[in-house]
C-alpha positions as CSV (number, residue, x, y, z in Angstrom):
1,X,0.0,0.0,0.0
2,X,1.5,3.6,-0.9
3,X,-0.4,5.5,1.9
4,X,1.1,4.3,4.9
5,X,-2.5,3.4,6.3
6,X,-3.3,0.0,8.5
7,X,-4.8,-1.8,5.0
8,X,-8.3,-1.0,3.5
9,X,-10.8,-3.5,2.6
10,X,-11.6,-2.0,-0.7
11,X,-7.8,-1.9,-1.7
12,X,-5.9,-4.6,-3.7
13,X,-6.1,-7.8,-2.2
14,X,-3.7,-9.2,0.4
15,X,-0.6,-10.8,-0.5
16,X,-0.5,-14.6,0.3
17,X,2.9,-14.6,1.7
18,X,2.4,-18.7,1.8
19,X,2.1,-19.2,-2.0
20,X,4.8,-16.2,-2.2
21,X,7.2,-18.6,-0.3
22,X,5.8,-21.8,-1.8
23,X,7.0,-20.4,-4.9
24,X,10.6,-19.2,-4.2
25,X,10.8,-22.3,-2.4
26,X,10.2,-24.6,-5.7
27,X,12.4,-22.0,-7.6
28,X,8.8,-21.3,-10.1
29,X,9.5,-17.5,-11.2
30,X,6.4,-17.6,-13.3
31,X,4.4,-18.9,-10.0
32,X,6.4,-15.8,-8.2
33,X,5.1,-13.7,-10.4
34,X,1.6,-15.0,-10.7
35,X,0.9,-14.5,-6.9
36,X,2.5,-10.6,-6.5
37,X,1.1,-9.5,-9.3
38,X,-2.6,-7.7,-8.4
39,X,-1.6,-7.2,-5.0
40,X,-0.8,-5.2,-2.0
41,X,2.8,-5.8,-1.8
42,X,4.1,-3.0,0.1
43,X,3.8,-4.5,3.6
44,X,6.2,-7.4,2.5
45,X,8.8,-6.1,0.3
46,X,12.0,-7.1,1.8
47,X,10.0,-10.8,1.4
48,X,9.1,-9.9,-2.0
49,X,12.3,-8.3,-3.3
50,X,14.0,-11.9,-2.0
51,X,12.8,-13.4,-5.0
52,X,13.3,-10.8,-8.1
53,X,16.7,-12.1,-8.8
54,X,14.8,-15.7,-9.2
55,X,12.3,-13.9,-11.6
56,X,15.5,-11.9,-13.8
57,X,17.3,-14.7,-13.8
58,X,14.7,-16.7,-15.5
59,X,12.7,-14.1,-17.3
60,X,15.1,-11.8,-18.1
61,X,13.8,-8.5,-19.9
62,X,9.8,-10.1,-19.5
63,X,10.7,-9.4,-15.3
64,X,12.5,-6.0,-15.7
65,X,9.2,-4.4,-15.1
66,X,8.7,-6.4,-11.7
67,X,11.5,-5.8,-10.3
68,X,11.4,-1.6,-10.9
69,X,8.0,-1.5,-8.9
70,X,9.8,-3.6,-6.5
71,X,12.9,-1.1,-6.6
72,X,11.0,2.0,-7.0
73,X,8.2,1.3,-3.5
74,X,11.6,0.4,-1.5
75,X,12.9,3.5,-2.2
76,X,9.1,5.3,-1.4
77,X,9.0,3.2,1.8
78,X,12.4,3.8,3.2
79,X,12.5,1.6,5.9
80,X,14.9,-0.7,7.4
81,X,17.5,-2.2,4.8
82,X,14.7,-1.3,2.0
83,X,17.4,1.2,0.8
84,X,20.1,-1.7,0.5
85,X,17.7,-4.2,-0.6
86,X,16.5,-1.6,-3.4
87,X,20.7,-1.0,-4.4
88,X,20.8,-5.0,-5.1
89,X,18.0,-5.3,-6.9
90,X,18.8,-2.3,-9.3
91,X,22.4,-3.9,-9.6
92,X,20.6,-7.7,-10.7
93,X,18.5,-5.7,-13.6
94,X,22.1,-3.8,-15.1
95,X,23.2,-7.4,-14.3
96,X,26.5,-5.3,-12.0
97,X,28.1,-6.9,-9.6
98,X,26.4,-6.4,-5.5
99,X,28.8,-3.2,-3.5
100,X,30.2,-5.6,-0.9
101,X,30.7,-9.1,-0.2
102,X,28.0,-11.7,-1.2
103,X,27.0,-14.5,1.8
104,X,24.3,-16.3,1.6
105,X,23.2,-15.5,4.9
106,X,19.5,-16.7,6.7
107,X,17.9,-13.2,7.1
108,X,15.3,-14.8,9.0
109,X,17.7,-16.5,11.2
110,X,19.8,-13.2,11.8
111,X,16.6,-11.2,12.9
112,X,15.6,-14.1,15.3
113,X,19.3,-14.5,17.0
114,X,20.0,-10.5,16.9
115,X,16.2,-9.9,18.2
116,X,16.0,-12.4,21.0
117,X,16.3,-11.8,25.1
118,X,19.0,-10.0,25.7
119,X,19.4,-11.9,29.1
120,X,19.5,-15.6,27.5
121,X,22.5,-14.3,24.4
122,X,24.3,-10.7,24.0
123,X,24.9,-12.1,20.1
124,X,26.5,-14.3,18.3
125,X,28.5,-15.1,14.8
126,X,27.9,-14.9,11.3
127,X,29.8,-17.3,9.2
128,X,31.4,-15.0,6.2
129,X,32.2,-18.5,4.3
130,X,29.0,-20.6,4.5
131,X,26.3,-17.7,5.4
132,X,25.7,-19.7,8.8
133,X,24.2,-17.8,11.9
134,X,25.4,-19.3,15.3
135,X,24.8,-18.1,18.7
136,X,26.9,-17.0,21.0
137,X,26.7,-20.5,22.8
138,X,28.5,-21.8,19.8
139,X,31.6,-21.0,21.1
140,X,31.9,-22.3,24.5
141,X,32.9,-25.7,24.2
142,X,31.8,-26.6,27.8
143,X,28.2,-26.3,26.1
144,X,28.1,-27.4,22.6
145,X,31.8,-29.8,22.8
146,X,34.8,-29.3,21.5
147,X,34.4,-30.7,17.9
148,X,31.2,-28.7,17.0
149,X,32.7,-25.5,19.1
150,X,33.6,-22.7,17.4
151,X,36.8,-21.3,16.9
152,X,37.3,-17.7,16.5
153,X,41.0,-17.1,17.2
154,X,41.7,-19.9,14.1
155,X,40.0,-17.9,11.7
156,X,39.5,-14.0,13.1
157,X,38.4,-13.2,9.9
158,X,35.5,-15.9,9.2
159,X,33.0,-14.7,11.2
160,X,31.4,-11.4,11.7
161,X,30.3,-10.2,15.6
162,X,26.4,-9.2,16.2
163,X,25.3,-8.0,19.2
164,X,21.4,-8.8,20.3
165,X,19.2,-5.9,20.1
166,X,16.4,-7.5,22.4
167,X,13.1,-6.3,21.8
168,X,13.0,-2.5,21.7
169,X,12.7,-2.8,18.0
170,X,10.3,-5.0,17.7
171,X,7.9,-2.8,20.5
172,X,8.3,-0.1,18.0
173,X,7.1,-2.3,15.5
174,X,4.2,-3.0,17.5
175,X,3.8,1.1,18.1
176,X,4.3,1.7,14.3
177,X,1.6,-0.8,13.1
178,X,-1.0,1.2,15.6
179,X,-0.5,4.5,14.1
180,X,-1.4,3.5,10.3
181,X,-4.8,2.1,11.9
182,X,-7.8,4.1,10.5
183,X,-9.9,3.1,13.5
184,X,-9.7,5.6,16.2
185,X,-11.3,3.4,19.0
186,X,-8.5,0.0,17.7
187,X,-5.6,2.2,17.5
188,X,-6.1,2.9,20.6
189,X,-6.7,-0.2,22.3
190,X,-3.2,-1.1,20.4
191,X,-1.8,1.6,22.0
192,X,-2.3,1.0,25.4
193,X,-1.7,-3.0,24.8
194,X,1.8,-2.3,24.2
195,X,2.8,-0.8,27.5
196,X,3.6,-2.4,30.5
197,X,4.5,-6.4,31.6
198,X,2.7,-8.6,29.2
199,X,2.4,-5.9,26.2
200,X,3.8,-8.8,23.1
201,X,1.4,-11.1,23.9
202,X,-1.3,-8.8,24.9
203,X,-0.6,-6.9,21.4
204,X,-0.7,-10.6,19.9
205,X,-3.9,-11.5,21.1
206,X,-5.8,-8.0,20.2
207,X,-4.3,-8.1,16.2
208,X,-5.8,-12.1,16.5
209,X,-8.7,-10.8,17.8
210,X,-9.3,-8.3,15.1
211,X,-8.2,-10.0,12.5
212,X,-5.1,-8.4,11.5
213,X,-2.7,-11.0,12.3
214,X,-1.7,-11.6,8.5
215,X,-1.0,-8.0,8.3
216,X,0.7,-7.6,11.4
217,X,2.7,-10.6,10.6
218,X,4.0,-9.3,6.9
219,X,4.4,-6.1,8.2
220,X,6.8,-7.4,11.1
221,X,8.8,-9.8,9.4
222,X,9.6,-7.6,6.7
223,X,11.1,-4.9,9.3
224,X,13.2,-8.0,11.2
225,X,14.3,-9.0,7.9
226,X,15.4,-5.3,7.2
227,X,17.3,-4.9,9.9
228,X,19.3,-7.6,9.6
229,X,20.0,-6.9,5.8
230,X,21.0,-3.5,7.1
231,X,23.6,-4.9,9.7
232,X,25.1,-7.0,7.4
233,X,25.5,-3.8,4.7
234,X,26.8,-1.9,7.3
235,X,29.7,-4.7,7.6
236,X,30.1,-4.9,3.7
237,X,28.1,-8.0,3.6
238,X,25.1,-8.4,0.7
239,X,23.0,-11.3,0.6
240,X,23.5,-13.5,-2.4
């Protein structure tokens, strides 16, 4: 959606972010492009822009025109990592080279390790070689054993540090998808969910409730997945 509202009924219908990753899943650009197409896409594009290089890859020329409306709502939206992710994607179409280091890292396993309780981890490792996400249990050997531990001091230059963020980022999530509601009367019911003991799963229950979970769901994943694709650029890492 361009207008930054909690989504409308009478606009475009909702993405089904299932048969979105059903489709990059199975490597089918022509399913990709079957499911985005018609639909309210700007709630999920760091999920969506994962799978334009599938579609120029395959398509070539027949998927520049994807891939632009990808680039050019990124750029609109200007959220976490949507300016990075927007760079990559221009860079597939003039088929140029990515500006830094490609890893095939797990964005979805980056958010979760760099988002978690700060009092269980304070971070972990990326693996520059193999795109692997460890913990920082990973390299205590008294935990995990000494042939699966491990090693930083081997290989300094292998892995690349993250520190957890814990969950102040996503509670602003949370605040951020109340404001773009339209209804008075459930934005603020959102709004005062989210403060105090409790306020993640109290916030859970009320977008259930309403049904807005798909919504909030897209909406929250992409901004995880754009902060870890912005911590990675920020170290010279792009995901391949």
């Amino acid at each position: 959606m361009l207008l930054h509202d909690w989504p409308s009924r009478k606009q475009l219908p909702a993405l089904d972010l299932d048969a979105l990753r059903a489709s990059m899943a199975s490597n089918d650009a022509a399913q990709f492009v079957a499911v985005v197409m018609g639909c309210d896409v700007d709630d999920a594009l760091q999920q969506v822009g994962a799978g334009v290089p599938m579609v120029l890859q395959q398509q070539g020329d027949q998927a520049e025109s994807v891939s632009l409306s990808v680039i050019n709502r990124l750029s609109w939206r200007g959220g976490p990592g949507d300016q990075v992710l927007a760079e990559d994607l221009l860079a597939g179409l003039r088929r140029e080279p990515l500006a830094g280091t490609v890893v095939p890292v797990d964005l979805d396993m980056l958010s979760t390790e760099m988002e978690s309780d700060g009092s269980w981890s304070s971070g972990g490792y990326v693996d520059l070689r193999t795109g692997e996400v460890y913990g920082e249990s990973a390299t205590d050997a008294v935990l995990v054993g000494e042939d699966v531990a491990i090693d930083l001091d081997e290989e300094p230059d292998r892995w690349l540090r993250f520190d957890s963020i814990g969950s102040r980022a996503g509670w602003q999530d949370m605040a951020d998808c109340a404001q773009r509601l339209r209804d008075a009367r459930l934005r603020e019911r959102l709004e005062l969910a989210i403060h105090g003991t409790g306020a993640f799963r109290r916030f859970r229950d009320l977008v259930h409730d309403e049904e807005l979970a798909e919504q909030w769901y897209a909406f929250s994943t992409d901004r995880r997945l754009g902060r870890a694709r912005e911590f990675l650029a920020g170290g010279g890492i792009r995901v391949g």
